[in-house]
N, C-alpha and C positions, 0 to 999 in steps of 0.2 A: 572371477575367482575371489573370494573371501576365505580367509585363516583368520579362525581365533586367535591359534599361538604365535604366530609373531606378527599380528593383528595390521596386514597388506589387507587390500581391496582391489583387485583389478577389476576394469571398467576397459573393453579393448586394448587397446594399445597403451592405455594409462594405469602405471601404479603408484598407488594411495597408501603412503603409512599414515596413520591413526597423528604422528605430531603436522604432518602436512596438512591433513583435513582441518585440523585444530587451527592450525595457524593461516588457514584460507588459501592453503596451494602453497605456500609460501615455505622455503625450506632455510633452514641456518647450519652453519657447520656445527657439530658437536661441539668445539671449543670454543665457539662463539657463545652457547648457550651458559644461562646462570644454572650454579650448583643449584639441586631441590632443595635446600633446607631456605636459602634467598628466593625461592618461590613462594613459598610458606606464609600464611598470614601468620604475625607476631601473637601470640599469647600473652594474655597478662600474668604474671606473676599472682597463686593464687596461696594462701595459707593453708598450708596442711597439719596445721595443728589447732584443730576448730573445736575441740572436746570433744565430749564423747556420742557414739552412734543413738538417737533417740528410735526406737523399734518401732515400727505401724501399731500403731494401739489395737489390742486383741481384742477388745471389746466392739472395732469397727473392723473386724474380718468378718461382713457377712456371708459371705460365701462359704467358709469355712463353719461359721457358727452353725447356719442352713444344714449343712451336710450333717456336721454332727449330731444336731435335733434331729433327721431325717433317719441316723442311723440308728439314734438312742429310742423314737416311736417302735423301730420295728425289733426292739430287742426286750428281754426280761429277765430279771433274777441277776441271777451269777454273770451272765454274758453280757450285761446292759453295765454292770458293777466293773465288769475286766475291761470293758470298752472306754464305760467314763475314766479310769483312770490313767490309762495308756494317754488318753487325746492330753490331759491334765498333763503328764508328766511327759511328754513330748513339747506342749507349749511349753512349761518351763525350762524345761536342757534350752531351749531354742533363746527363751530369753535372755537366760545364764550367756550361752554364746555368745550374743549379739553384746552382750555386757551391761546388761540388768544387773542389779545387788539380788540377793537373796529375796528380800523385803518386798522388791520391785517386780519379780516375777510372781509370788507368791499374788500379788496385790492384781498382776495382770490375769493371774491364771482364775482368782475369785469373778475380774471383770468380765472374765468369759464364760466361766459359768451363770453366772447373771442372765446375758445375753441368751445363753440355749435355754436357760429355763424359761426366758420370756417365751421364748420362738415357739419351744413347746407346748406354752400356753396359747397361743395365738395359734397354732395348728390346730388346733383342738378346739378351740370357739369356731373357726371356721369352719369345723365339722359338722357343730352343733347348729349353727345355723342356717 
């Protein structure tokens, strides 16, 4: 008989709770046993006031740049114009969030456009040759 929930094992005539297997057959009283937290391996002491969060530079979200080049080839006009600005002004709020300056997002959201223009370029030589 095996239970998940209150995690016995019977084997014949023998039954196995989950701390007896642990402890190699071996049983202790509950009061005998050490509280969990004195089980616990100690942590260090870590600082949590380390400044501020630095964001994945949007100019190495290939995956992301990919997709958007991918979505900007197959679009035109108006719908290509409403798309790039959405991805634009979606990376920004994101950066603002993460606690970018003004400045900072502005500068990551030029980075990424950089990057799709290349990709787009590079899509496009690969076609041609």
């Amino acid at each position: 008989m095996i239970t998940n929930r209150n995690r016995e094992f019977g084997f014949g005539n023998c039954v196995l709770t989950m701390q007896s297997v642990i402890m190699g057959g071996k049983t202790r009283k509950p009061e005998s046993m050490p509280p969990y937290a004195s089980a616990q391996m100690h942590r260090r002491f870590v600082a949590t006031d380390t400044g501020p969060v630095v964001p994945f530079p949007a100019e190495r979200r290939t995956a992301q740049i990919r997709q958007c080049a991918g979505e900007l080839d197959g679009l035109q006009g108006e719908d290509a114009l409403l798309y790039w600005r959405k991805v634009c002004r979606e990376l920004a709020d994101e950066m603002r969030r993460l606690g970018s300056s003004d400045d900072g997002a502005r500068a990551a959201v030029f980075a990424f456009q950089d990057e799709v223009q290349q990709e787009l370029m590079r899509m496009h030589l690969v076609e041609e040759a």
